[in-house]
KOLMI-396382 format. One line per 2 residues: number of its first residue (from 1); for each residue y, z, x of C-alpha. Coordinates in nm, 3 decimals. Each point is the difference from the previous one (the first is absolute). Layout:
<sites>
NUM = Y,Z,X | ...
</sites>
This chain:
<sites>
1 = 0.964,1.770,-6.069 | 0.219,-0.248,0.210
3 = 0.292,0.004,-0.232 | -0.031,0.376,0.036
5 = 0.029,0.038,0.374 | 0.272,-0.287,-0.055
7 = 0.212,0.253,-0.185 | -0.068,0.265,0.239
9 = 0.100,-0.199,0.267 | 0.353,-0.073,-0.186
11 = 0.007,0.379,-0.079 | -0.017,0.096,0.357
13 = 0.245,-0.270,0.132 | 0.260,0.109,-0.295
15 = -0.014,0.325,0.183 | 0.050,-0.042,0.345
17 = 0.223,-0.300,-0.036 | 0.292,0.229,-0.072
19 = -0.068,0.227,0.309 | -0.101,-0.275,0.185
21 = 0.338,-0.178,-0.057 | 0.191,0.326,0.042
23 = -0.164,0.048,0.357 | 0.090,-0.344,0.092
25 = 0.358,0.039,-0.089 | 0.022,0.296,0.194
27 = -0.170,-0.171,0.318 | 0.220,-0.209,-0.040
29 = 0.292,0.269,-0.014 | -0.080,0.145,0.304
31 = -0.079,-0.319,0.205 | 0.340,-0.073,-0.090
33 = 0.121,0.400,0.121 | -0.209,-0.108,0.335
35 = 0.239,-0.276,0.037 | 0.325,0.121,-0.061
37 = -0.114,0.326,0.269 | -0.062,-0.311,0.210
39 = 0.315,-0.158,-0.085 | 0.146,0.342,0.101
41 = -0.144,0.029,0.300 | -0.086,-0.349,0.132
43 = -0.172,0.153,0.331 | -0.205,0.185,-0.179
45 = -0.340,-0.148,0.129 | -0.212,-0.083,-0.304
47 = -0.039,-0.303,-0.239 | -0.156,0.043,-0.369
49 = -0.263,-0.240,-0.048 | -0.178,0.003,-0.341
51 = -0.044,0.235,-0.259 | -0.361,0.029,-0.153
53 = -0.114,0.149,-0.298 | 0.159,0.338,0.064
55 = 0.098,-0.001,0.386 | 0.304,-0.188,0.168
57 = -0.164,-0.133,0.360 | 0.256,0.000,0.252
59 = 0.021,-0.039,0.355 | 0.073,0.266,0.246
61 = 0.062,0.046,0.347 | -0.197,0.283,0.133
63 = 0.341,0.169,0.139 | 0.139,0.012,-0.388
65 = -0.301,0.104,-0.123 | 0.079,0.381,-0.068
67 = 0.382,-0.053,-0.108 | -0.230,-0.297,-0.322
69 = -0.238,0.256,-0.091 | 0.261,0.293,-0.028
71 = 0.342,-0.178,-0.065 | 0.008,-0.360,-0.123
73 = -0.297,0.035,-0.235 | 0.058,0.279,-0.182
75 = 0.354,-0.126,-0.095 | -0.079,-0.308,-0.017
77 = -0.288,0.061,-0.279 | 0.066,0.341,-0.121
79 = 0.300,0.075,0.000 | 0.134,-0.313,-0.073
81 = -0.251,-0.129,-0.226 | -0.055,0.165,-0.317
83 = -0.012,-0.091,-0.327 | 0.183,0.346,-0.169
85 = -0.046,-0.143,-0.385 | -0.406,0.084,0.019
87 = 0.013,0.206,0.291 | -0.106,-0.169,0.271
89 = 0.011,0.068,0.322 | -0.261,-0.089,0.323
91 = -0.090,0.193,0.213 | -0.123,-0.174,0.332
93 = -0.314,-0.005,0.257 | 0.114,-0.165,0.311
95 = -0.286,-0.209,0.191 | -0.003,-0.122,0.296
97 = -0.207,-0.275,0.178 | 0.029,-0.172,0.328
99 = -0.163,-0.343,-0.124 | -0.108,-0.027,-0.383
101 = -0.357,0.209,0.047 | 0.114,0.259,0.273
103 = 0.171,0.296,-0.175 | 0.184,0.253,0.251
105 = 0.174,0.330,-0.101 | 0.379,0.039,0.024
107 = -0.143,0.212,0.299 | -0.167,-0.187,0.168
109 = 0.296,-0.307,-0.054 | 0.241,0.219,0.127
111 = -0.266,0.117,0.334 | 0.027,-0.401,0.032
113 = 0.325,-0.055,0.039 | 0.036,0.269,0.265
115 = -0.257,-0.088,0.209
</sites>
């Protein structure tokens, strides 16, 4: 019985470790697109802070918040991070919070930085 759910286990991790470590790589792919956009546009007011399991936190003033959601991110981690030899390609949600347990809409960001 325990050497059985020992082998499932190992079954299990032989099968997400390969999409796992995909995922990571392209994190890391597009953390890296974040930074050259940044590197392109040093004004641009945001800073990437961590990726995590399948999300890239960054930083974002509330006044840049509509030109992330609908410029920077979506060439940042779809168009510029695919992996065409299986396929891949994300496709994004874009969340946003004002501390770490306060989620806002892009709406009601954008109604923030106007007021």
């Amino acid at each position: 019985s325990s050497s059985k759910s020992v082998m499932s286990a190992q079954e299990r991790a032989s099968v997400n470790f390969p999409i796992q470590s995909c995922i990571s790589g392209v994190l890391q792919l597009a953390m890296g697109n974040m930074a050259a956009y940044k590197a392109m546009y040093p004004q641009a007011p945001f800073t990437v802070l961590l990726p995590f399991h399948d999300a890239i936190y960054s930083m974002v003033h509330v006044s840049f918040a509509e030109q992330f959601a609908k410029e920077v991110i979506p060439w940042a981690m779809e168009e510029m991070a695919q992996v065409p030899s299986i396929g891949l390609k994300l496709k994004t949600d874009v969340e946003f919070e004002y501390h770490w347990s306060h989620p806002v809409s892009l709406e009601e960001a954008i109604a923030e930085s106007l007021a």
